[in-house]
C-alpha positions as CSV (number, residue, x, y, z in Angstrom):
1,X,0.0,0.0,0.0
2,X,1.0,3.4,-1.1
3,X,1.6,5.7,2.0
4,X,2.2,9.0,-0.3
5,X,-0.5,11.6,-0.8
6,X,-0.3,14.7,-2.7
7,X,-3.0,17.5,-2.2
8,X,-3.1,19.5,-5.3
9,X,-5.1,22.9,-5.4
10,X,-6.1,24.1,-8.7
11,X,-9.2,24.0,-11.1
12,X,-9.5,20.2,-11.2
13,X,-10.7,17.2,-8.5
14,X,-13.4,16.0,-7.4
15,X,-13.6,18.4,-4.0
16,X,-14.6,22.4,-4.7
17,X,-13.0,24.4,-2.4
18,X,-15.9,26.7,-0.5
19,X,-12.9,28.7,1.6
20,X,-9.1,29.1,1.4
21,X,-8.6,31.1,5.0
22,X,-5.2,31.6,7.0
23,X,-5.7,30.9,10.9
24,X,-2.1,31.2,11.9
25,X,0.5,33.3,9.5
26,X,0.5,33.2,6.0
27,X,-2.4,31.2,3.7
28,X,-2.0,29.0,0.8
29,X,-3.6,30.6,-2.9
30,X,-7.2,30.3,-3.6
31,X,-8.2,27.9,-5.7
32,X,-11.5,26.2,-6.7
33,X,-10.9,22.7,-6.2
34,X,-8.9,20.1,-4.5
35,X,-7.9,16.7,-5.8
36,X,-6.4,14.3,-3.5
37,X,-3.9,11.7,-5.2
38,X,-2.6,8.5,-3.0
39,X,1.0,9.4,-4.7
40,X,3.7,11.6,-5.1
41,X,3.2,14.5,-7.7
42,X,6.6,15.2,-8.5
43,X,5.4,18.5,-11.1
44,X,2.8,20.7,-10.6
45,X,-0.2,20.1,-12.5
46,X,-1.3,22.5,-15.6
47,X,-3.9,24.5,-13.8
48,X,-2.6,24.0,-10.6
49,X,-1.6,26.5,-7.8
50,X,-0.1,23.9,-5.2
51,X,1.1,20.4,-4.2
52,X,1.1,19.7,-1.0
53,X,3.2,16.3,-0.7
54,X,2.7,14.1,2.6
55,X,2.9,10.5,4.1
56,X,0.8,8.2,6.6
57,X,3.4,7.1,9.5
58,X,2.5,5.2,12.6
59,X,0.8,7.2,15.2
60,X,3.4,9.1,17.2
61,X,2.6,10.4,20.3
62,X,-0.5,8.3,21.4
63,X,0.1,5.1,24.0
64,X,-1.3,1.2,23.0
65,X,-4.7,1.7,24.8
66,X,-5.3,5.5,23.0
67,X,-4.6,3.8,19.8
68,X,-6.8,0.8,20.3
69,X,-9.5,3.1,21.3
70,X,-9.1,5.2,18.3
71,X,-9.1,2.3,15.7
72,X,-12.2,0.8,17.5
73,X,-14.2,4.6,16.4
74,X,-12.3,5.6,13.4
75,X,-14.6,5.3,10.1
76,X,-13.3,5.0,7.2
77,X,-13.0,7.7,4.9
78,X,-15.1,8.5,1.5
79,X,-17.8,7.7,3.3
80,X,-21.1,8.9,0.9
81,X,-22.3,10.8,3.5
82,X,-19.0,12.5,3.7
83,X,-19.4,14.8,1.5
84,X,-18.2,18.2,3.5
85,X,-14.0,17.8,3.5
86,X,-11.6,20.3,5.7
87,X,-7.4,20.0,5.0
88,X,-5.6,22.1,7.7
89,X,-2.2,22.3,6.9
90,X,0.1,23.3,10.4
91,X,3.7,24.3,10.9
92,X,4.7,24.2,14.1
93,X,7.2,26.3,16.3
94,X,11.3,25.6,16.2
95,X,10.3,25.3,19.7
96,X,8.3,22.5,19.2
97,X,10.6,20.5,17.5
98,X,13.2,21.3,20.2
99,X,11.6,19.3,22.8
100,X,12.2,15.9,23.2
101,X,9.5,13.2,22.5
102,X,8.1,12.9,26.0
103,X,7.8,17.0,26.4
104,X,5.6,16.7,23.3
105,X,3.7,13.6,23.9
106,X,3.0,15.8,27.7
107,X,1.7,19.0,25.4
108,X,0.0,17.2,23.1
109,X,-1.8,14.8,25.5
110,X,-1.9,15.5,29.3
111,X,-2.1,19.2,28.7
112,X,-4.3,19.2,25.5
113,X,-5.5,16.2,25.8
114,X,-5.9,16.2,21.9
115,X,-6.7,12.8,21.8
116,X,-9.3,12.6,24.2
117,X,-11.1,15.3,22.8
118,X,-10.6,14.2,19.3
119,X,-12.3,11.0,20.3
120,X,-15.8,12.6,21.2
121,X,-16.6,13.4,17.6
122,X,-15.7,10.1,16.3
123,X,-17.2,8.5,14.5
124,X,-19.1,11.5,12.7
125,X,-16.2,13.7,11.9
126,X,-13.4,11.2,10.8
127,X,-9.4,12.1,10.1
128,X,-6.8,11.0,8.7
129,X,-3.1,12.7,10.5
130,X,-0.5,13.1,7.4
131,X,3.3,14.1,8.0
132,X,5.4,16.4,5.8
133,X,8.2,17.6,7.8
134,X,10.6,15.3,6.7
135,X,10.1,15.5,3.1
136,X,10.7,19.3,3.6
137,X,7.2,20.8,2.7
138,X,6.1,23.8,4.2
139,X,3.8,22.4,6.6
140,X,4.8,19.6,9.3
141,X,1.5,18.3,9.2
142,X,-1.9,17.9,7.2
143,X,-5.2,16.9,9.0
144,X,-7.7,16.1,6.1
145,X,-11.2,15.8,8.4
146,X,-14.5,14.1,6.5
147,X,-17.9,14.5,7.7
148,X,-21.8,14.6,6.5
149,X,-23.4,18.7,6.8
150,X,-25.1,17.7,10.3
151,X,-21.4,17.4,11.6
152,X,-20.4,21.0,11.0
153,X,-21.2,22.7,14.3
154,X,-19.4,19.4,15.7
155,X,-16.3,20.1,14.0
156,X,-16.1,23.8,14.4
157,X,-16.2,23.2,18.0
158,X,-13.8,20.4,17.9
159,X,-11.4,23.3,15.7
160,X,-12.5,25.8,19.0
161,X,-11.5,23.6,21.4
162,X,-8.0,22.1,20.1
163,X,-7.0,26.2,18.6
164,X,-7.8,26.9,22.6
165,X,-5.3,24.2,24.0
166,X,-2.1,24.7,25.1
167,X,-0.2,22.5,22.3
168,X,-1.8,25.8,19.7
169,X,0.8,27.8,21.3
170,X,3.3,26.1,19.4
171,X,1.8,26.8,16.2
172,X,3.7,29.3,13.8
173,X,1.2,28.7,10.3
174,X,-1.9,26.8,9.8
175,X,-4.4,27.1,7.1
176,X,-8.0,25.8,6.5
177,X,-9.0,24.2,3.2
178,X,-13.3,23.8,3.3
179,X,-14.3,21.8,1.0
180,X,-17.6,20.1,-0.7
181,X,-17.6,16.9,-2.6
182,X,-18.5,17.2,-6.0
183,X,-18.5,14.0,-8.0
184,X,-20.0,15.6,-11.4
185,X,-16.5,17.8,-11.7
């Protein structure tokens, strides 16, 4: 199985773009759709503004019983009621990557506990975690959420709660890709 994805923003895939907005620094380009490939784009596409190239790893800073628990909720994506899509791109701080593991995994969990609270909207909003730091993208991370339109309040207050934690602090650029499926592009 391929573990390479390339996001490419232009005027062709199958998910329209609805907003392009910056949260944290700068944004990426507008576009007006999204196309997500399971491989590595090595040139843009004609009529493309961006590649963003990532990879599925294992699941870094979550212990056995947090991961059990999460595989046990997790749907699947392209669900057919999926059909509302967010990407959010993050970079985080020098800072952050300073730390060893363990300060992290203490951030990220027993402080944010981004996990636990990531697990009360399973299984209607589900995610899939990308990494992209060490192919030396511009982002460290992509988060590409799914979820039918009665999920929406659910995941804006999901986006509330983790920008409100304390592992947010350590975010230097983040950007927020909604999207709609559209099949009939």
């Amino acid at each position: 199985m391929n573990s390479r994805y390339s996001f490419i923003g232009g005027k062709k895939g199958p998910w329209q773009v609805i907003e392009v907005r910056g949260i944290v620094g700068h944004s990426l380009e507008p576009v007006e759709r999204v196309n997500v490939v399971n491989d590595v784009i090595k040139e843009l596409p004609l009529n493309s503004s961006w590649v963003l190239q990532s990879f599925t790893s294992n699941i870094r800073y979550s212990m056995r019983d947090e991961v059990n628990i999460l595989r046990a909720v997790q749907p699947l994506l392209n669900r057919s009621e999926a059909v509302s899509a967010v990407l959010i791109p993050i970079k985080k701080t020098l800072q952050w990557w300073e730390m060893a593991q363990d300060e992290r995994r203490a951030i990220f969990e027993e402080e944010s506990h981004h996990t636990t609270v990531g697990l009360e909207y399973l299984p209607g909003v589900a995610r899939r975690l990308l990494h992209c730091r060490d192919l030396g993208e511009p982002f460290d991370f992509l988060t590409w959420f799914e979820f039918a339109p009665e999920y929406t309040r659910a995941f804006d207050e999901l986006l509330l709660r983790m920008r409100a934690s304390k592992e947010w602090e350590y975010v230097e650029r983040e950007v927020e890709v909604r999207l709609e499926r559209d099949d009939g592009f």
